[in-house]
C-alpha positions in Angstrom: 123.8 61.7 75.9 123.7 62.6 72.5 120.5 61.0 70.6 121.2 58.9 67.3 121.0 59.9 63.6 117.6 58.1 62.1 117.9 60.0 58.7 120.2 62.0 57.0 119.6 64.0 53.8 122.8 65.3 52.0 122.2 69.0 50.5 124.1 71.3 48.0 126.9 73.0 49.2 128.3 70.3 51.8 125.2 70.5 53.5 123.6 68.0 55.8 119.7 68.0 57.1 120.1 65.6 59.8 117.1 64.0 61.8 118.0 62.7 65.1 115.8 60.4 67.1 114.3 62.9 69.4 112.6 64.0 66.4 114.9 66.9 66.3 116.0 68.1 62.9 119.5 69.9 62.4 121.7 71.5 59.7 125.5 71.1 59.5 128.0 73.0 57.3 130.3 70.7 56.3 132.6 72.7 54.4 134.7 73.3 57.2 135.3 69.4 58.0 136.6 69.2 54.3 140.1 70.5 54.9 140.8 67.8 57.4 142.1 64.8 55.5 139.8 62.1 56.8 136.9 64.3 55.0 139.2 65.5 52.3 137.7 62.6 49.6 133.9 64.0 50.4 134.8 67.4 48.6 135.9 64.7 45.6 133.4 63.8 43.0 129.8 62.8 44.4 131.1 61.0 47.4 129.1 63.4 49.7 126.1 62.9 48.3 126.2 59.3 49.3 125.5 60.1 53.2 123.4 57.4 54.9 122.4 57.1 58.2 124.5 54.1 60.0 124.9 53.1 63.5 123.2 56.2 64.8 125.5 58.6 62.7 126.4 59.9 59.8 128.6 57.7 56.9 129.9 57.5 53.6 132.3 54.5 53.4 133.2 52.0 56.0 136.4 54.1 56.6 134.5 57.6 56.9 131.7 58.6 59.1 131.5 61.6 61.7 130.5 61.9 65.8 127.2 62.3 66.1 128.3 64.6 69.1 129.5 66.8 66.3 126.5 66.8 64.2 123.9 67.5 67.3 126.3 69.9 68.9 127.6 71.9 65.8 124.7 71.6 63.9 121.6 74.3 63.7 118.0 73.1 65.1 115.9 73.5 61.6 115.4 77.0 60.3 118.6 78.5 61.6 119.7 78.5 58.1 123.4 76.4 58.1 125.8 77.9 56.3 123.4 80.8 54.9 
């Protein structure tokens, strides 16, 4: 089972350091994600920046959030350098 966001910390470049409750910290690229059209209005404006932990994930608006399957899964334990 995948463990629930805590904190999340939105970085340049569509970046996202996210902390899960393990204690575990990982990195996602999430300039990828921006082409789908559900993510489409984070590339818009300051949007992304505006990432909050909710529920145990990641969200911007009521209407846009992502799995946190995708974020432990996809993302890079701390130090791996995401996207670098």
């Amino acid at each position: 089972m995948t463990p629930d966001v805590v904190r999340v910390r939105p970085l340049s470049d569509y970046r996202l350091e996210v902390e899960f409750a393990t204690g575990e910290t990982r990195l996602i690229d999430m300039r990828p994600y921006l082409t789908y059209p559900a993510f489409a209005p984070l590339a818009e404006g300051t949007l992304f920046m505006k990432a909050h932990a909710s529920l145990g994930t990641v969200a911007w608006t009521d209407e846009i959030d992502i799995s946190p399957d995708t974020l432990y899964l996809r993302g890079l334990a701390s130090g791996q350098g995401a996207g670098q």
